[in-house]
C-alpha positions as CSV (number, residue, x, y, z in Angstrom):
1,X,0.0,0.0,0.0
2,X,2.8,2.4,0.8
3,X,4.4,1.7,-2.1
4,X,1.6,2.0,-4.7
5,X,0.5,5.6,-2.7
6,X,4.3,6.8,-0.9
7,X,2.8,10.5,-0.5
8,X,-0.5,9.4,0.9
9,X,1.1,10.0,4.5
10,X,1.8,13.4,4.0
11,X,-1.8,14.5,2.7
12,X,-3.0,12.6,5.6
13,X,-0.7,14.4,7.8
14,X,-1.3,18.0,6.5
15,X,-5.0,16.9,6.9
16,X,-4.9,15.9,10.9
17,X,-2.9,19.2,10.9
18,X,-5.8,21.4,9.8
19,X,-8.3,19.2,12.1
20,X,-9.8,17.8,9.2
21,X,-12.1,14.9,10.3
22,X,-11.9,11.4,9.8
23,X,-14.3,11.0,7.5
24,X,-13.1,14.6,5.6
25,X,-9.7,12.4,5.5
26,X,-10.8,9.4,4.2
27,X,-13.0,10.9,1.4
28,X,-9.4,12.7,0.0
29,X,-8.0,9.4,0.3
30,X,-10.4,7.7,-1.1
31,X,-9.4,10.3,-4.2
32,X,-6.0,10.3,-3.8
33,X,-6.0,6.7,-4.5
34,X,-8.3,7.2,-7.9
35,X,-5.3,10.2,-9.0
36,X,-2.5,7.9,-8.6
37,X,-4.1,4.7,-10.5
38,X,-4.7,7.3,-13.5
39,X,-8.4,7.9,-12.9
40,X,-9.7,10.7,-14.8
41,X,-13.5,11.1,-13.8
42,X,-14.5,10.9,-17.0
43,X,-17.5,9.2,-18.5
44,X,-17.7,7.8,-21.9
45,X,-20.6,8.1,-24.4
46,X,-21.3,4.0,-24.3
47,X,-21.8,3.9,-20.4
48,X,-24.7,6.2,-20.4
49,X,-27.9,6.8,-22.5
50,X,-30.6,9.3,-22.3
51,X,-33.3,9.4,-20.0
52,X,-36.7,8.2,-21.4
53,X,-40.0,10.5,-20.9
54,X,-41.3,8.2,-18.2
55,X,-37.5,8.8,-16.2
56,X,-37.8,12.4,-16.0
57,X,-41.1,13.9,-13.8
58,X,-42.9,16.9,-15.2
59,X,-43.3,19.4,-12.3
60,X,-46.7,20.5,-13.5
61,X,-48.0,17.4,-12.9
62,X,-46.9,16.9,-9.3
63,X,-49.4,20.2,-7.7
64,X,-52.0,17.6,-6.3
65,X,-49.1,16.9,-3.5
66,X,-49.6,20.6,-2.4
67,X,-51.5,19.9,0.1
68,X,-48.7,17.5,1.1
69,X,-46.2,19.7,1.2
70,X,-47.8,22.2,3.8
71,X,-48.6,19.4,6.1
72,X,-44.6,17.9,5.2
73,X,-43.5,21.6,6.0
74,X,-42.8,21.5,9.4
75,X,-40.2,18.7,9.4
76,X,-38.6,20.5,6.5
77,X,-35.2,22.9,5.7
78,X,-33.6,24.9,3.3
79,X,-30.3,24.4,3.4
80,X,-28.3,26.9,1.4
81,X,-24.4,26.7,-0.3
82,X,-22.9,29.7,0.5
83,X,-19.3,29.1,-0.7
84,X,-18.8,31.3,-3.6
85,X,-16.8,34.5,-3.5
86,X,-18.3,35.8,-6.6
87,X,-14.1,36.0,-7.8
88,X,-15.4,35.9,-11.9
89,X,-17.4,39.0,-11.1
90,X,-14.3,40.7,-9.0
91,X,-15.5,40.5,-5.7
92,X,-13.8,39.6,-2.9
93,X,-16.5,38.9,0.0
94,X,-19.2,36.6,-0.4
95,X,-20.8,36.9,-3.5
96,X,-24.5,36.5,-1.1
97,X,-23.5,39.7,-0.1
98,X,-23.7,41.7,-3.0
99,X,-26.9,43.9,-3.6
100,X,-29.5,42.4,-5.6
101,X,-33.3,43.7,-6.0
102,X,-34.3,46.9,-3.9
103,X,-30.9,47.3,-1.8
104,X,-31.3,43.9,-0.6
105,X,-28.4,41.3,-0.6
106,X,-29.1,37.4,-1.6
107,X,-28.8,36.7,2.3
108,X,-31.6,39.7,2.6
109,X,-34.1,38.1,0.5
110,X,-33.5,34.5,1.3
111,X,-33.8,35.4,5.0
112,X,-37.1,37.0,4.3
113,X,-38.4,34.1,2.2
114,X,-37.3,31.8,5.1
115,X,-38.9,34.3,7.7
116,X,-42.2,35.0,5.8
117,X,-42.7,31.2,4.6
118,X,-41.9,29.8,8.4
119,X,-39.0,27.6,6.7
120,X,-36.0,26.7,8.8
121,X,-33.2,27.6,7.3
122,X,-29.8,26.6,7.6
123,X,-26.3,27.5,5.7
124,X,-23.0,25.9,4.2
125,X,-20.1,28.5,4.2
126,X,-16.7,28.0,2.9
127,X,-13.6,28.3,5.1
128,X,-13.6,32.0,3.1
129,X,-17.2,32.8,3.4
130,X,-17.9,32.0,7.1
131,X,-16.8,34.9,9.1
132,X,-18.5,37.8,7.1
133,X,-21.7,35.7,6.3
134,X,-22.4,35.3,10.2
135,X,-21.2,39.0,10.7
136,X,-24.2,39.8,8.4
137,X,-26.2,37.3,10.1
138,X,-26.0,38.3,13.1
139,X,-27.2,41.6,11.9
140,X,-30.2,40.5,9.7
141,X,-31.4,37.4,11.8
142,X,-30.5,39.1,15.4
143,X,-33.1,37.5,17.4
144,X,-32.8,33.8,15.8
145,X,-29.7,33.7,13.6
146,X,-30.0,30.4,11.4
147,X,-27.9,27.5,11.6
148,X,-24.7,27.1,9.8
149,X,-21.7,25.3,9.2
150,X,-18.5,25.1,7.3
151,X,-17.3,23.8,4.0
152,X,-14.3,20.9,4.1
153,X,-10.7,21.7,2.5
154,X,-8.7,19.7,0.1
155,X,-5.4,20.0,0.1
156,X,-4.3,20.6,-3.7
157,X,-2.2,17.9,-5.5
158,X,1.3,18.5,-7.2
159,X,0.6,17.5,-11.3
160,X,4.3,16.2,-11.8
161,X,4.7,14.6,-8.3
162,X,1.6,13.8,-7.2
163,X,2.7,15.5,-3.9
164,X,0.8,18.2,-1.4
165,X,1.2,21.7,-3.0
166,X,3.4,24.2,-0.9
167,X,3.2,27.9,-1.0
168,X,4.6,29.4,2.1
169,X,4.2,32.7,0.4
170,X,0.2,32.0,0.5
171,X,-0.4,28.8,2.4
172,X,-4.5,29.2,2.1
173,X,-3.2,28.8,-1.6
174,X,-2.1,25.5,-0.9
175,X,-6.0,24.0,-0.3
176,X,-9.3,24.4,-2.6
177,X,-12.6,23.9,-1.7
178,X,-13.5,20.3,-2.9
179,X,-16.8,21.2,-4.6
180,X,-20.6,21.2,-3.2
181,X,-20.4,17.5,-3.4
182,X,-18.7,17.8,-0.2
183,X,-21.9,19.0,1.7
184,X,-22.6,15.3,2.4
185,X,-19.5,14.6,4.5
186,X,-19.9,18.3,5.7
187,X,-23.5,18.2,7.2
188,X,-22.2,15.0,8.9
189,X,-18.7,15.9,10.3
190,X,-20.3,19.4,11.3
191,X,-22.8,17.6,13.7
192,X,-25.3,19.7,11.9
193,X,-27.2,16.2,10.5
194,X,-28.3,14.8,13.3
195,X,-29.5,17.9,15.5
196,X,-31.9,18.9,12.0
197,X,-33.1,15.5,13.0
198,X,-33.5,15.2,16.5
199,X,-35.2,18.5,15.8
200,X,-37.5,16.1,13.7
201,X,-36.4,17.4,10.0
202,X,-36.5,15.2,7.6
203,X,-37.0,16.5,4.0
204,X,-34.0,19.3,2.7
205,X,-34.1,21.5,-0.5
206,X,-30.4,22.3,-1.0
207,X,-29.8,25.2,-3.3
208,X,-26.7,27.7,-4.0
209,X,-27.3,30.9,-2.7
210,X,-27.3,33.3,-5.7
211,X,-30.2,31.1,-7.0
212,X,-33.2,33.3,-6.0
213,X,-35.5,31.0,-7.8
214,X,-34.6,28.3,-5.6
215,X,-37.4,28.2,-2.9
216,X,-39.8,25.3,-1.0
217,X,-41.9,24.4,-3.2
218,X,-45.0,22.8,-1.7
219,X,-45.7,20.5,-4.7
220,X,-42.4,18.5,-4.9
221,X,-41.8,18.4,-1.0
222,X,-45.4,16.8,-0.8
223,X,-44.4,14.5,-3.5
224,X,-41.3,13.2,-1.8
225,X,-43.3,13.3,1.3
226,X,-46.2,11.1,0.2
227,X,-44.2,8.6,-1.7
228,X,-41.4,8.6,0.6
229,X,-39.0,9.6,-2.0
230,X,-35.0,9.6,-1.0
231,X,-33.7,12.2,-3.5
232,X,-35.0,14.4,-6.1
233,X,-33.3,16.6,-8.6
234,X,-34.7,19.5,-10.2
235,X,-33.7,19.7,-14.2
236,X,-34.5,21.8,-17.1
237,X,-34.3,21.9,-20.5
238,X,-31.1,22.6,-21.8
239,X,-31.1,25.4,-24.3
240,X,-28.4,26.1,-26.8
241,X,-26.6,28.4,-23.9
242,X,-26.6,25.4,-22.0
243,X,-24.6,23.3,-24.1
244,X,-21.3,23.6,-22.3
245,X,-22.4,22.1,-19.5
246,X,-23.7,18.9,-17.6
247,X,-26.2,16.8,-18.2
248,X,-28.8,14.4,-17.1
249,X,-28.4,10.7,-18.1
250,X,-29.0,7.4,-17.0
251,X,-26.3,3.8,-17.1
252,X,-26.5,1.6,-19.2
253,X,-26.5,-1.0,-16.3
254,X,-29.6,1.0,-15.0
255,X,-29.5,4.1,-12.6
256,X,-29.8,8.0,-13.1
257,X,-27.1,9.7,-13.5
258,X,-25.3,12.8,-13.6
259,X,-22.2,14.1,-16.0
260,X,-20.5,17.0,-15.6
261,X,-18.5,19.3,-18.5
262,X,-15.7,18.5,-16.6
263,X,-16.3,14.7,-17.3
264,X,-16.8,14.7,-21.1
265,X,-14.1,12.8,-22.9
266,X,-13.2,14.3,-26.1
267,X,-15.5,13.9,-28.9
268,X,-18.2,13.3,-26.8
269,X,-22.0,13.7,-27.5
270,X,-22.4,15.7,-23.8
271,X,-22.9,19.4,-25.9
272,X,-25.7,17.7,-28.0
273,X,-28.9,19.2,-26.0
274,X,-31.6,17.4,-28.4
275,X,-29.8,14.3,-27.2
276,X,-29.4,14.9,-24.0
277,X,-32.2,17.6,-22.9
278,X,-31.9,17.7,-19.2
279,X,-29.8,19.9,-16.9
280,X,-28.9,19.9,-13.1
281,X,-30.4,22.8,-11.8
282,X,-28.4,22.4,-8.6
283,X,-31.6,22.4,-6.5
284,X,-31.8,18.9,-5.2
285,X,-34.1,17.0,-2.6
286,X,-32.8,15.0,0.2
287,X,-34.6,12.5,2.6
288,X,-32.2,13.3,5.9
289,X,-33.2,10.0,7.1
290,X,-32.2,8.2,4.0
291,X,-28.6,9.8,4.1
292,X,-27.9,9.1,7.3
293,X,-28.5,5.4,6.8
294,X,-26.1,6.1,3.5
295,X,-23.4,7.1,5.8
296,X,-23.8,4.9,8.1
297,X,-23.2,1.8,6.0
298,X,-20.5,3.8,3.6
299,X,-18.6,5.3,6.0
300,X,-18.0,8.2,3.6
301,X,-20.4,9.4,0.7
302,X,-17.8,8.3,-2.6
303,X,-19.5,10.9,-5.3
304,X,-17.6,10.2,-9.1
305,X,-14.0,12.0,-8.8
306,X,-14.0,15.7,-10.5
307,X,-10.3,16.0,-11.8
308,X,-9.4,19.7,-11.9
309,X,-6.4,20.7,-13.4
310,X,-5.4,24.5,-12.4
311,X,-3.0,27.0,-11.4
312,X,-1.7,26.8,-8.0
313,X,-2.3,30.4,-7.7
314,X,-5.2,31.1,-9.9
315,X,-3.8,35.0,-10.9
316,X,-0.3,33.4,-11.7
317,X,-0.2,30.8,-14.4
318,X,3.8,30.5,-13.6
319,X,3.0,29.1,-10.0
320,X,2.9,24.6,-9.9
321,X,0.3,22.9,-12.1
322,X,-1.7,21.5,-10.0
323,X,-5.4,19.2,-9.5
324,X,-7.8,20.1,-7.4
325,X,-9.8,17.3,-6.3
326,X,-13.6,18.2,-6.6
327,X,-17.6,16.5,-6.9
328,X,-21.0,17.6,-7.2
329,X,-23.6,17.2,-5.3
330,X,-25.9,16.1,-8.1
331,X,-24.1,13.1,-8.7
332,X,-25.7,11.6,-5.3
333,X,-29.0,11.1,-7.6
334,X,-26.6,7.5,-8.6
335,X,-26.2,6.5,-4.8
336,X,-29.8,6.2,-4.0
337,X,-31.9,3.8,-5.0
338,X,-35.4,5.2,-6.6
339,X,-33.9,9.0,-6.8
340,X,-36.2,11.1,-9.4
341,X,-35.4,13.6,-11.5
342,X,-38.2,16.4,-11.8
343,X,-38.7,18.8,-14.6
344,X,-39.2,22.1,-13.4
345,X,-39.8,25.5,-15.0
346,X,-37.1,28.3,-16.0
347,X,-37.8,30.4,-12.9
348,X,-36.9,28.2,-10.6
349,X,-33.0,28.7,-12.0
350,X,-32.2,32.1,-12.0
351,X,-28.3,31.9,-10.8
352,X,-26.1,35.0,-10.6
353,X,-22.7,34.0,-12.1
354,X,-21.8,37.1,-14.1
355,X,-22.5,40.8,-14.3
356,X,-24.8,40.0,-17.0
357,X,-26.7,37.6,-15.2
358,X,-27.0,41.0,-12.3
359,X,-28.3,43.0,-14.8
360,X,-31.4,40.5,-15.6
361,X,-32.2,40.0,-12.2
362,X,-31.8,43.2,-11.2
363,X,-34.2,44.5,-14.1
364,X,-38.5,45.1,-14.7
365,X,-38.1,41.3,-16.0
366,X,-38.4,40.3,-12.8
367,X,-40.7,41.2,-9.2
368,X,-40.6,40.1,-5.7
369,X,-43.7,39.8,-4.5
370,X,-45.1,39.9,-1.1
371,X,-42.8,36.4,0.2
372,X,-39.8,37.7,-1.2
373,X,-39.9,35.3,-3.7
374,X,-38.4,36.4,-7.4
375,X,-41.2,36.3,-10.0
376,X,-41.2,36.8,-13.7
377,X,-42.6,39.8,-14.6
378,X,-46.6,39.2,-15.5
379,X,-46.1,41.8,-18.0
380,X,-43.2,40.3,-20.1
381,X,-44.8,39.1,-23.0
382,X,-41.1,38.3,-25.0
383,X,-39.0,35.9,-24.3
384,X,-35.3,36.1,-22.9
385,X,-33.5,38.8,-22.7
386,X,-30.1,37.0,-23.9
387,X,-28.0,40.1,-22.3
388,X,-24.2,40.0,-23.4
389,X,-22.0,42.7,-22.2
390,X,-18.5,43.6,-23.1
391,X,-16.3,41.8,-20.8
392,X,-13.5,44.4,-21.1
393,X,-16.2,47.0,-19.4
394,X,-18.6,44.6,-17.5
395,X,-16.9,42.0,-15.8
396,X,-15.9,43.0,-12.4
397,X,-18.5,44.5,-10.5
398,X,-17.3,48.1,-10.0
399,X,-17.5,48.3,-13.7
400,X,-20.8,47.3,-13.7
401,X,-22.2,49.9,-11.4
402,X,-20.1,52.7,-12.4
403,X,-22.2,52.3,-15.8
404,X,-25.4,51.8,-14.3
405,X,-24.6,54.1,-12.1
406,X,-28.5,55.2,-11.6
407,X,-29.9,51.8,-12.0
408,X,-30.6,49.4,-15.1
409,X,-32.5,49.9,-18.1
410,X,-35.9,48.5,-18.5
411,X,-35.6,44.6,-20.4
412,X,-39.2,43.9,-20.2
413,X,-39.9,44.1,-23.7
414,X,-36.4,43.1,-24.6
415,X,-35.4,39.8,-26.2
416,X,-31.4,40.1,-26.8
417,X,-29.2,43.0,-25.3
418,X,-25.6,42.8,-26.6
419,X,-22.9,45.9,-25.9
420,X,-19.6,46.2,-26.9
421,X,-17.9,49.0,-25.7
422,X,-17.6,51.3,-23.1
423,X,-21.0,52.7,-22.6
424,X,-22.5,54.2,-19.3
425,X,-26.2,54.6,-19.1
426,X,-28.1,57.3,-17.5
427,X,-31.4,56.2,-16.3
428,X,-34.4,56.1,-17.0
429,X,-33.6,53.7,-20.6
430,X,-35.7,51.4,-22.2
431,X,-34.2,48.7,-24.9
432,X,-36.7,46.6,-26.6
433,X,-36.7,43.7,-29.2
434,X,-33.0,43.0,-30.3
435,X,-30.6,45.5,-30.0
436,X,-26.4,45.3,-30.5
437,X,-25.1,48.7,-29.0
438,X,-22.0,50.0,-30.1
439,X,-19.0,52.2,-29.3
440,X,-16.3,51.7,-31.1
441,X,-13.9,54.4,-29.8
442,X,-11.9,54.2,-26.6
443,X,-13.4,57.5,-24.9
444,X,-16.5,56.3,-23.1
445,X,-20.3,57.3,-24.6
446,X,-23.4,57.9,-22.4
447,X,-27.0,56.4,-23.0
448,X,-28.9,59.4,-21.9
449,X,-31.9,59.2,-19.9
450,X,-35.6,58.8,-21.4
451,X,-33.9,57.4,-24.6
452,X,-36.2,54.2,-25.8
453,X,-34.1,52.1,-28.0
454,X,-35.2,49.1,-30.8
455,X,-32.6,48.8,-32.6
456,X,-29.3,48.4,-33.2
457,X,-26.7,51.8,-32.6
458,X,-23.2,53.2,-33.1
459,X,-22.7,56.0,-30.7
């Protein structure tokens, strides 16, 4: 064993060093192992097939379970991911943090969904995330802060030794978080599984946090309820912006299954989204009960290995090559037997992941209405808006709001917004249909306010 695996004393040391848990330990080795024998995580094409109609549940036809649901409700939680530091947008707190709709941040509104709905809510932070997301916690929730607890660490793995990184000039460096697959061994490890149920919990929607779509919904808790259902995952259809990522599928050998970008062999058929049609929304369903037993006769929850091969230090591609041992979450749909996967509607997946995804969410496409919950716009009669905005302007966030300086234009008869350039925009603005705005000089232009654009423009 020491032979086949000579460094797997030292991760295991660095591990116990950090007080990483048992079980947080054996999961990397677990891993470790998989690296070092020359697994890749991939999946081929001819392990895996599409899922039939009768393997994917239409959401629409689950509402008689409503009634389900509000009698399920009080032995049910929210549990939110609350990891990301929003680094592609150029933040450097918690991306929950940032101001959505109406001056309120992601943790604003889901605490007021939680608060209006009487749903218990509880949080995963990162080791990065944790300190200012209680701070604001404690601020927001001040008479019955929610419960939370923290994301694992994997130490990152040498490419040409196969060794643990070191990078005493930035040690946090030297560990990455190992995905939202981790939550399993998290919620365990943390303590936090078993008080949700002694506290009698035992059906959990977990959801990332800059998913404002992603609330309780009565019909699919009342379905797992009735039918005692151990995990569901919420897809939807793939559309041609979806195509470079996972997807949906089910063994050959039998099973659902899920298969990430980052485990497409080359060549493969996973951008095809006639073929395969279904996407992991990231809201899943989890019967607490039913993972517990899991654990219990696993020992550690084994999700497929996500092999990601980066930077040491992501700003410096001269530091190590290095992987960073990852999962998803969705992949637990293959470890329990009878999961469903449940076809939801669009607004149920409204993630934040770029400054263009801010200003959609932010526009008149969308409402909150009286639980805090985001709502398409009953007056939208279009479809989309596609928005695409110059990344050389709009991709960190002080960008963004120093040209939206007095709030976004109006989308809601917009279908495609695409800017190139440097263009601020006074406010009020209405685009409509399809519109490509231009400036092609270097010297920034200005939209000015009360200006109602449908079509395209050169400034």
């Amino acid at each position: 064993m020491t032979n086949r695996y000579p460094h797997l004393n030292l991760f295991e040391a660095k591990m116990a060093a950090e007080q990483l848990g048992g079980m947080v330990i054996e999961t990397f080795k677990h891993y470790y192992r998989e690296v070092v024998e020359g697994a890749t995580g991939l999946i081929p094409d001819d392990t895996i097939r599409p899922p039939t109609r009768d393997e994917v549940l239409v959401a629409g036809e689950l509402k008689p379970f409503a009634e389900d649901g509000r009698r399920a409700l009080p032995h049910a939680v929210r549990i939110t991911l609350n990891g990301g530091l929003g680094t592609s947008m150029g933040l450097i707190g918690p991306k929950s943090l940032l101001p959505v709709r109406e001056n309120l941040t992601f943790i604003d509104i889901i605490m007021r969904q939680a608060q209006s709905g009487a749903i218990r809510q509880v949080f995963m932070n990162s080791f990065t995330t944790d300190g200012p997301t209680r701070t604001a916690l404690s601020v927001i929730a001040r008479q019955a802060p929610p419960l939370t607890f923290v994301q694992n660490k994997f130490p990152k793995i040498l490419q040409d030794s196969l060794k643990p990184a070191d990078w005493p000039q930035a040690p946090a460096l030297e560990w990455n978080p190992p995905g939202h697959g981790d939550i399993f061994t998290a919620i365990e490890t943390s303590g936090v599984l078993d008080r949700l149920l002694k506290d009698g919990c035992r059906y959990a929607l977990i959801c990332n946090s800059d998913n404002l779509g992603a609330t309780l919904d009565m019909s699919l808790l009342g379905f797992m309820a009735a039918n005692d259902v151990p995990f569901i995952m919420e897809v939807a259809r793939r559309t041609p912006a979806d195509a470079k990522g996972g997807h949906l599928a089910v063994r050959t050998k039998g099973g659902l299954i899920l298969r990430e970008s980052a485990q497409f062999p080359a060549n493969s058929d996973g951008g095809d989204i006639e073929r395969y049609a279904f996407f992991n929304t990231n809201n899943l369903w989890v019967n607490l009960p039913d993972l517990k037993k899991l654990i219990a006769a696993q020992g550690t929850i084994q999700l497929p290995l996500i092999l990601n091969p980066k930077t040491l230090d992501p700003r410096d591609a001269a530091s190590p090559a290095v992987f960073q041992i990852e999962s998803a979450m969705g992949a637990a749909i293959g470890l329990f037997a009878g999961a469903r996967a449940v076809l939801v509607p669009r607004q149920r997946f409204f993630p934040v992941k770029q400054c263009s995804d801010l200003l959609i969410v932010r526009s008149d496409c969308f409402t909150l209405n009286h639980q805090f919950q985001l709502e398409i716009n009953p007056q939208k009669k279009t479809a989309g808006p596609l928005v695409s905005l110059d990344p050389a302007y709009y991709r960190h966030i002080d960008q963004f709001e120093a040209r939206f300086p007095a709030g976004v234009p109006s989308l809601l008869a917009c279908e495609q917004l695409t800017v190139k350039g440097d263009i601020r925009f006074e406010s009020p603005v209405t685009i409509e249909g399809r519109v490509c705005l231009t400036n092609p000089e270097g010297s920034q232009k200005v939209i000015q306010a009360g200006r109602v654009i449908n079509a395209d423009l050169t400034l």
